[in-house]
PyMOL commands that place a pseudoatom at each C-alpha (Angstrom):
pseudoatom trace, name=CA, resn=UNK, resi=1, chain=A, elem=C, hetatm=0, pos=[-0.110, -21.109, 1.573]
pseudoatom trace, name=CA, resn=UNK, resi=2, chain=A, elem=C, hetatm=0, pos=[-2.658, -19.264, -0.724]
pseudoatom trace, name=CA, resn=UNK, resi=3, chain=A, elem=C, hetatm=0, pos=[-1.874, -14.982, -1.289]
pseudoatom trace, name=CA, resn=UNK, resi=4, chain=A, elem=C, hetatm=0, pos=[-3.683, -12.735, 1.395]
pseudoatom trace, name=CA, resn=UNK, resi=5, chain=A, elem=C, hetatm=0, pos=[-6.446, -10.790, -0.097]
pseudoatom trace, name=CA, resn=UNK, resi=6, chain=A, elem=C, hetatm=0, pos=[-6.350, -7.120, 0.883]
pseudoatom trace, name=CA, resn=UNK, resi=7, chain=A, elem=C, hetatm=0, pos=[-9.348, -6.214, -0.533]
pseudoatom trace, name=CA, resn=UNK, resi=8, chain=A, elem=C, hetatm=0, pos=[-11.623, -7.943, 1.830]
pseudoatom trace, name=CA, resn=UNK, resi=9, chain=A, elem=C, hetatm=0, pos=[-12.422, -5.523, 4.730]
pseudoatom trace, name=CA, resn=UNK, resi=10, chain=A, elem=C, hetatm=0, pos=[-12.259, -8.260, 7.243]
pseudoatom trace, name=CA, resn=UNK, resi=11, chain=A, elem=C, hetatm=0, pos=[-8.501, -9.187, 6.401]
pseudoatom trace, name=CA, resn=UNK, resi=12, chain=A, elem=C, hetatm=0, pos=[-7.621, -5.175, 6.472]
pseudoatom trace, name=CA, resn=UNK, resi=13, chain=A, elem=C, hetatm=0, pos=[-9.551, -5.069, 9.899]
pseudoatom trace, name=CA, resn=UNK, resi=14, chain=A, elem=C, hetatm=0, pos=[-7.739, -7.747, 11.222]
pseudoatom trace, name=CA, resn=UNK, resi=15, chain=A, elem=C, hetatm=0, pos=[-4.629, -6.431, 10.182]
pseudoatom trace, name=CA, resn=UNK, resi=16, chain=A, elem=C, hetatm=0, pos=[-5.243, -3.068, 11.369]
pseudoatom trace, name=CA, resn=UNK, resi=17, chain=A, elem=C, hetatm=0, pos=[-5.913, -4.841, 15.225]
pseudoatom trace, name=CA, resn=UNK, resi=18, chain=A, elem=C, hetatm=0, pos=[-2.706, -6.564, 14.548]
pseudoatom trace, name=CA, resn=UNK, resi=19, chain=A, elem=C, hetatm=0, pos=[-0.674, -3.964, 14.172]
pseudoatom trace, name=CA, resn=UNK, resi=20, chain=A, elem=C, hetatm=0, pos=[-2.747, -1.822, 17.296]
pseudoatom trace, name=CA, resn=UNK, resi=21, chain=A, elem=C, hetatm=0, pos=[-1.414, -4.766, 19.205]
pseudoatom trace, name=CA, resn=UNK, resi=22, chain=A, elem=C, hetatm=0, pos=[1.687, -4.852, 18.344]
pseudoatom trace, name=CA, resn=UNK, resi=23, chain=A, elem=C, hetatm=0, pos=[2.387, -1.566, 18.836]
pseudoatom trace, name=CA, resn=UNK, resi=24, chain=A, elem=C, hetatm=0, pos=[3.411, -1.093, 14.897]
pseudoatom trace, name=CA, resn=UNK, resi=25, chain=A, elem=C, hetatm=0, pos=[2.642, 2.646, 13.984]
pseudoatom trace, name=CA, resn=UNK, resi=26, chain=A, elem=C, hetatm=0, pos=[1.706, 1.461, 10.251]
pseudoatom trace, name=CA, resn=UNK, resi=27, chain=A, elem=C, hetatm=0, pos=[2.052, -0.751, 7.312]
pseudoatom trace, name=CA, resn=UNK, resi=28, chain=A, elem=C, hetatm=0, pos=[2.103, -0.027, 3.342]
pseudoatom trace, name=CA, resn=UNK, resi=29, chain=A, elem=C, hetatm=0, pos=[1.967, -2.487, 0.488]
pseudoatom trace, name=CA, resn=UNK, resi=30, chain=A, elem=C, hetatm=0, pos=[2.094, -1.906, -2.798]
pseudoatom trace, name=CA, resn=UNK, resi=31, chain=A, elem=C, hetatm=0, pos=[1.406, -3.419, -5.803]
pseudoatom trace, name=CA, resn=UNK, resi=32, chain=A, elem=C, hetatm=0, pos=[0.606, -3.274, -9.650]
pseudoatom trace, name=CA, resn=UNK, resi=33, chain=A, elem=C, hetatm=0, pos=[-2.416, -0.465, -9.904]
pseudoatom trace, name=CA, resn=UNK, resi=34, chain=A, elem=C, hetatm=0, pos=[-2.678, 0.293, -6.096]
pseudoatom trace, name=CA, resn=UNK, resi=35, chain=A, elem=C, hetatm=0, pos=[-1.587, 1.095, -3.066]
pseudoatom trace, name=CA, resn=UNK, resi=36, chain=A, elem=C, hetatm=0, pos=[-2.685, 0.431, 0.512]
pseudoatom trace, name=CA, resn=UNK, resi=37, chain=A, elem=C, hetatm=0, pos=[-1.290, 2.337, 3.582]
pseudoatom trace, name=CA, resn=UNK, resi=38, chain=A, elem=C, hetatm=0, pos=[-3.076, 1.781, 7.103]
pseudoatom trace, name=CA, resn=UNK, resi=39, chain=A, elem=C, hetatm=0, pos=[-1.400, 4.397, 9.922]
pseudoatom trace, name=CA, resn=UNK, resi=40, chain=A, elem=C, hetatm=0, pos=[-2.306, 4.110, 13.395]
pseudoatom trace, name=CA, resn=UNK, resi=41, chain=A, elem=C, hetatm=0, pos=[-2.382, 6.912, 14.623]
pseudoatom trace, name=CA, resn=UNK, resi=42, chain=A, elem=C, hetatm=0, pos=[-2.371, 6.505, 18.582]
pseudoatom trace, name=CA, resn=UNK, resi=43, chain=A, elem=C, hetatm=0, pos=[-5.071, 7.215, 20.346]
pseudoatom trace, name=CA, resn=UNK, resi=44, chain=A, elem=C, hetatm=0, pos=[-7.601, 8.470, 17.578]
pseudoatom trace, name=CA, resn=UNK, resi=45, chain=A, elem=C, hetatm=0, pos=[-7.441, 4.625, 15.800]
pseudoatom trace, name=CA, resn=UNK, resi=46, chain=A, elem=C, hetatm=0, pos=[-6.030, 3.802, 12.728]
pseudoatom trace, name=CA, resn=UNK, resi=47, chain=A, elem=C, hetatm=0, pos=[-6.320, 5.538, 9.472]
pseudoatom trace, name=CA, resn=UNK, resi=48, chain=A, elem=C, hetatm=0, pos=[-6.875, 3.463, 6.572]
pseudoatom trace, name=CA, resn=UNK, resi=49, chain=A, elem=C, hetatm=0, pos=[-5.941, 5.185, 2.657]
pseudoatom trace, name=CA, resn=UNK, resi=50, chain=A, elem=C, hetatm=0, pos=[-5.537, 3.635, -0.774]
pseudoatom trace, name=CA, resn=UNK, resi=51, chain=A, elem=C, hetatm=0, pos=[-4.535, 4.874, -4.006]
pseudoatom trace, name=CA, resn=UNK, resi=52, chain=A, elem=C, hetatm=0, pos=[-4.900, 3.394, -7.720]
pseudoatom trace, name=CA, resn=UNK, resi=53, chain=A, elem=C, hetatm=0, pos=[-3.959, 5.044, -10.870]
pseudoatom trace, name=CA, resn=UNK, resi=54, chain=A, elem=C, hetatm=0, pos=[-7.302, 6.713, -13.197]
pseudoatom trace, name=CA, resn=UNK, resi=55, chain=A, elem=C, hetatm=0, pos=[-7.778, 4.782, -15.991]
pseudoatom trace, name=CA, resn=UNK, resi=56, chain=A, elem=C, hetatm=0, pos=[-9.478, 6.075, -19.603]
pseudoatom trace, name=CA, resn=UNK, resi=57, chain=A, elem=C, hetatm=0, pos=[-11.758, 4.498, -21.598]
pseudoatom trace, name=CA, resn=UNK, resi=58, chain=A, elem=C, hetatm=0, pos=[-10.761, 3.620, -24.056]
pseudoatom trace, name=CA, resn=UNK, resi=59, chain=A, elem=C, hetatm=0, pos=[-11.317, 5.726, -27.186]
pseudoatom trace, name=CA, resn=UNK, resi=60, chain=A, elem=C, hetatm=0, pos=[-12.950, 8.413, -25.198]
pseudoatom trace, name=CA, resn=UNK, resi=61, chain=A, elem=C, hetatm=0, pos=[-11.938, 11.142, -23.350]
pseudoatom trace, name=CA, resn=UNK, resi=62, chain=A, elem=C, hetatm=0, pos=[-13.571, 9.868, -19.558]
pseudoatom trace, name=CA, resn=UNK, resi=63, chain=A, elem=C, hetatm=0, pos=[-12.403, 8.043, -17.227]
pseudoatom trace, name=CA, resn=UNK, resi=64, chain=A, elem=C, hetatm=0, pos=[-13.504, 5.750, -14.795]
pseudoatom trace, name=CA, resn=UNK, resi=65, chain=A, elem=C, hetatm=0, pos=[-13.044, 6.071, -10.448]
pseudoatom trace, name=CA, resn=UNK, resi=66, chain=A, elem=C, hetatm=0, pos=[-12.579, 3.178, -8.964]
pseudoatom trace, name=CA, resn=UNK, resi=67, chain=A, elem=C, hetatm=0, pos=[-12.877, 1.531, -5.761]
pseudoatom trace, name=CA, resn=UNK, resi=68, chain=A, elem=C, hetatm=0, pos=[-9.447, 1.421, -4.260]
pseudoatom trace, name=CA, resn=UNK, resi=69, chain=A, elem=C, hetatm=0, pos=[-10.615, -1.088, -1.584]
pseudoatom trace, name=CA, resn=UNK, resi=70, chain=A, elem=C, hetatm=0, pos=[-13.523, -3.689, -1.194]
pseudoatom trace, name=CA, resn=UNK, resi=71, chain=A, elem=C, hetatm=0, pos=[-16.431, -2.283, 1.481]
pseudoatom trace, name=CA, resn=UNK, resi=72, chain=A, elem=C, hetatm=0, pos=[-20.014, -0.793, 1.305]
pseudoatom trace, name=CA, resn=UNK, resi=73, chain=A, elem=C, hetatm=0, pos=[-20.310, 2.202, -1.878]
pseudoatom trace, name=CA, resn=UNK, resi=74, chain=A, elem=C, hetatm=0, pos=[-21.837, 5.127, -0.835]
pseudoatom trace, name=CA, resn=UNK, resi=75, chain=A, elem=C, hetatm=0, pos=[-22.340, 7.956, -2.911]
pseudoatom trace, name=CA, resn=UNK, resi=76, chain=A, elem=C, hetatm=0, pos=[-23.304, 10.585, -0.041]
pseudoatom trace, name=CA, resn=UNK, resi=77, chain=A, elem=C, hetatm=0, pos=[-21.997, 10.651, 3.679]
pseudoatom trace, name=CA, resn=UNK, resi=78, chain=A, elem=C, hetatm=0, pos=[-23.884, 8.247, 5.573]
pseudoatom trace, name=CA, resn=UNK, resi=79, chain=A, elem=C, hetatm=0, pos=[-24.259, 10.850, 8.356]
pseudoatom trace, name=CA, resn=UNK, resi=80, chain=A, elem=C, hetatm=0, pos=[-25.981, 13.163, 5.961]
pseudoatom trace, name=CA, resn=UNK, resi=81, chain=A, elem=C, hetatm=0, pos=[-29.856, 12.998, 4.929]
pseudoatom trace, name=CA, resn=UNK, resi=82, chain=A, elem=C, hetatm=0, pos=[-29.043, 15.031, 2.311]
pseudoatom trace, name=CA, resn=UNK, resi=83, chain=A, elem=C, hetatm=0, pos=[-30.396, 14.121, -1.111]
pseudoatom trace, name=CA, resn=UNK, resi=84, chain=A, elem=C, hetatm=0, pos=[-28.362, 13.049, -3.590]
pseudoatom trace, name=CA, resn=UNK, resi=85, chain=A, elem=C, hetatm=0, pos=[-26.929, 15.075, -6.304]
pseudoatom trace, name=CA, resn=UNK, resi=86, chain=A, elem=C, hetatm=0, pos=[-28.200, 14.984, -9.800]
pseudoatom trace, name=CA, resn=UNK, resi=87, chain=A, elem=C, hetatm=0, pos=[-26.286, 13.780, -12.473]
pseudoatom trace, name=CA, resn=UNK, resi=88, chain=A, elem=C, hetatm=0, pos=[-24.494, 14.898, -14.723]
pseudoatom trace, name=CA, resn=UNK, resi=89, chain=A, elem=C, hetatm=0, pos=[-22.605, 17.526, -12.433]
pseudoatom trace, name=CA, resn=UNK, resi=90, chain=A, elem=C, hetatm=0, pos=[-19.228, 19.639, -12.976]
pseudoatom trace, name=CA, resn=UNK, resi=91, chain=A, elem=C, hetatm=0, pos=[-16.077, 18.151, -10.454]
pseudoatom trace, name=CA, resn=UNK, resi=92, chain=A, elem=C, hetatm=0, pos=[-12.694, 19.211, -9.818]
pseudoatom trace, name=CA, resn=UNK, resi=93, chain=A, elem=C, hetatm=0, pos=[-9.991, 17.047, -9.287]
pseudoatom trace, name=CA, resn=UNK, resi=94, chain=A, elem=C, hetatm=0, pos=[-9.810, 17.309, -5.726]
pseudoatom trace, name=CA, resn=UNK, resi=95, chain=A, elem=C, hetatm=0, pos=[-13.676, 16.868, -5.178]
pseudoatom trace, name=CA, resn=UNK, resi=96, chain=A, elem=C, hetatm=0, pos=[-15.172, 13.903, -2.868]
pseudoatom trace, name=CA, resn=UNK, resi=97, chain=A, elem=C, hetatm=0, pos=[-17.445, 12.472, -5.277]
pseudoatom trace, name=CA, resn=UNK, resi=98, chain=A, elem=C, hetatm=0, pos=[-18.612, 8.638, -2.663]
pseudoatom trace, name=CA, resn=UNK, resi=99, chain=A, elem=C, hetatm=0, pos=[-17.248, 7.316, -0.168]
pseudoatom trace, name=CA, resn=UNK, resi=100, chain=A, elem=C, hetatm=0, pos=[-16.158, 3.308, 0.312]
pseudoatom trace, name=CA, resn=UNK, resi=101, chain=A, elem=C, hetatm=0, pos=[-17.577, 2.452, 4.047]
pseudoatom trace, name=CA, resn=UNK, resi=102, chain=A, elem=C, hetatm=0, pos=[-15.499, -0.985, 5.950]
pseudoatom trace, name=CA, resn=UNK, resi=103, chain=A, elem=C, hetatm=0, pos=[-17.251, -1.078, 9.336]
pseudoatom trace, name=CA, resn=UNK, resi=104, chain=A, elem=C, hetatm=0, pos=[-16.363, 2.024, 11.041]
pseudoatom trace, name=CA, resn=UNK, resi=105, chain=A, elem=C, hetatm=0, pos=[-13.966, 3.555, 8.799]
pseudoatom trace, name=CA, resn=UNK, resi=106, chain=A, elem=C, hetatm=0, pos=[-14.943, 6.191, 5.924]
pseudoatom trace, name=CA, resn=UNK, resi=107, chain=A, elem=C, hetatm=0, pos=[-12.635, 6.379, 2.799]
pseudoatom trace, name=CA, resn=UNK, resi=108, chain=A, elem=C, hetatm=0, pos=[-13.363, 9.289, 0.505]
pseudoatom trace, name=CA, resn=UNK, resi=109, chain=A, elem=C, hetatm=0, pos=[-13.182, 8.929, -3.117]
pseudoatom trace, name=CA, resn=UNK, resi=110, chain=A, elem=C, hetatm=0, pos=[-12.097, 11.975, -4.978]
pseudoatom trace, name=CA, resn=UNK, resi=111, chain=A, elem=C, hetatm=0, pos=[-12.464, 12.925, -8.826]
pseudoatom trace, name=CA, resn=UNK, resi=112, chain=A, elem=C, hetatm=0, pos=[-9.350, 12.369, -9.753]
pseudoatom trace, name=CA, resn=UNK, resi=113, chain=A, elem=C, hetatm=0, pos=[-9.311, 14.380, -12.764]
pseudoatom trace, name=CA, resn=UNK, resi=114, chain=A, elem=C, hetatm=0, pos=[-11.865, 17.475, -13.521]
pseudoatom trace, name=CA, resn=UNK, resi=115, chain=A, elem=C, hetatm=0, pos=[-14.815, 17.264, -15.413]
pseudoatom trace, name=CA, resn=UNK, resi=116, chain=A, elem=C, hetatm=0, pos=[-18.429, 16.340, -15.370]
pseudoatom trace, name=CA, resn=UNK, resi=117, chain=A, elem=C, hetatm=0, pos=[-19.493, 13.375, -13.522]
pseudoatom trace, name=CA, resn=UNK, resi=118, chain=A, elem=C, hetatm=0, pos=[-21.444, 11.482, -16.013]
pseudoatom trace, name=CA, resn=UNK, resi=119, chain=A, elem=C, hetatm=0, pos=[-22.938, 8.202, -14.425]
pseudoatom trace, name=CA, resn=UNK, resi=120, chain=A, elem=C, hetatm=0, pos=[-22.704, 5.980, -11.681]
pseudoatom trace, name=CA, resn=UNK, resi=121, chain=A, elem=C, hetatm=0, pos=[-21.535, 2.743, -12.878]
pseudoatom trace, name=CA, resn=UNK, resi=122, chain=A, elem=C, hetatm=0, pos=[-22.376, 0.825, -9.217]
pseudoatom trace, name=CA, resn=UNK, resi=123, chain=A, elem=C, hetatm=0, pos=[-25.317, 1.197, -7.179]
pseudoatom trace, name=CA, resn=UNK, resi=124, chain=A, elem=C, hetatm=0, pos=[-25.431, 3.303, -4.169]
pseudoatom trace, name=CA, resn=UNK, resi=125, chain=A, elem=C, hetatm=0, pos=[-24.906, 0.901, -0.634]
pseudoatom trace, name=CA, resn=UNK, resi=126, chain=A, elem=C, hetatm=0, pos=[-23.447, -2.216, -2.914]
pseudoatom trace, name=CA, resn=UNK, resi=127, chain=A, elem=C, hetatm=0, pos=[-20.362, -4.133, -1.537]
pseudoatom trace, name=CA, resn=UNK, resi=128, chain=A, elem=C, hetatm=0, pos=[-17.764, -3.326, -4.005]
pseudoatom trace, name=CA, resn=UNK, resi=129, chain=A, elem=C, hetatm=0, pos=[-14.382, -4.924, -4.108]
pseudoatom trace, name=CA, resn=UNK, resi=130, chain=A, elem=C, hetatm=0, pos=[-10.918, -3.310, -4.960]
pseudoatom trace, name=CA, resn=UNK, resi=131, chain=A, elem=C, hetatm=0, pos=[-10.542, -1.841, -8.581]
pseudoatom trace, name=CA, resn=UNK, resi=132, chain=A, elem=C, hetatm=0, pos=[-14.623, -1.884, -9.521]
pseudoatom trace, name=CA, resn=UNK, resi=133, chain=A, elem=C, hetatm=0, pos=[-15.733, 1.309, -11.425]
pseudoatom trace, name=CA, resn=UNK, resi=134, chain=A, elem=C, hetatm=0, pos=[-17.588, 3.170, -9.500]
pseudoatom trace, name=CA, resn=UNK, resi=135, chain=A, elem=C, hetatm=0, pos=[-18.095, 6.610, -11.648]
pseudoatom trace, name=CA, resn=UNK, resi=136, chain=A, elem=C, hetatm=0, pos=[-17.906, 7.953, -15.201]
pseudoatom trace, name=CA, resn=UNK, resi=137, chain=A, elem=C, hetatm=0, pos=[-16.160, 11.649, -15.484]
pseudoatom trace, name=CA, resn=UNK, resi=138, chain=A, elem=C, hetatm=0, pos=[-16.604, 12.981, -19.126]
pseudoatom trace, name=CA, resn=UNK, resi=139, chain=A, elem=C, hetatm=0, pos=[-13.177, 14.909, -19.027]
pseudoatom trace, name=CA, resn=UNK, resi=140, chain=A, elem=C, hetatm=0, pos=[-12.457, 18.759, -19.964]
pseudoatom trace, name=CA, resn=UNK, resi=141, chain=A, elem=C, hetatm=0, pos=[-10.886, 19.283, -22.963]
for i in range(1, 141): cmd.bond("trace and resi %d" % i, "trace and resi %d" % (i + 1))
show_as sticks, trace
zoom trace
């Protein structure tokens, strides 16, 4: 039997039907560097969040977001026409800097850690998979 691979959206759709059916309110697994928790949440569908740790670079003081799941990069809401930001910008922790789209569900990516938001280290509307850097953020001292 070959290992499941939770970061392909179609395997985390699937499972999220599965457990609709089944009438299971949620599942979480963890592992080494992530975490993946899909809730259903009755009748407003099934919530889908992730978390991985922030890793530095090495020898500097950034570090890197990255994607907690595989799915579409986006760097603005898709809903918006808004232009994009310019980079470099400032960032707090708690800021939504992209979003990770898997068909009809949205995950937000936040910061992290404040700071200036150096680069974009994947292009905007690439498929990403789980763990690829996404964003530089030049930390504050």
């Amino acid at each position: 039997m070959s290992a499941i691979d939770f970061s392909d959206p179609a395997t985390i759709a699937l499972l999220t039907e599965a457990l609709t059916a089944a009438g299971v309110d949620g599942l979480e697994i963890s592992r080494p560097g992530g975490q993946l928790r899909i809730v259903v949440a009755g009748k407003d569908g099934a919530r889908i969040s992730s978390t991985g740790a922030m890793p530095r670079t090495p020898g500097s003081a950034s570090a890197v977001v990255k994607a907690p799941m595989a799915g579409r990069f986006c760097v603005e809401h898709p809903a918006t026409s808004a232009a994009p930001q310019n980079l470099p910008r400032s960032v707090s922790d708690v800021d939504i800097v992209g979003f990770v789209e898997v068909g009809h569900i949205l995950l937000p990516l936040r910061a992290g850690r404040s700071g200036v938001l150096k680069r974009l280290l994947a292009e905007p509307g690439a498929l990403v998979g789980f763990g690829d850097p996404l964003f530089e953020i030049e930390l504050q001292s």
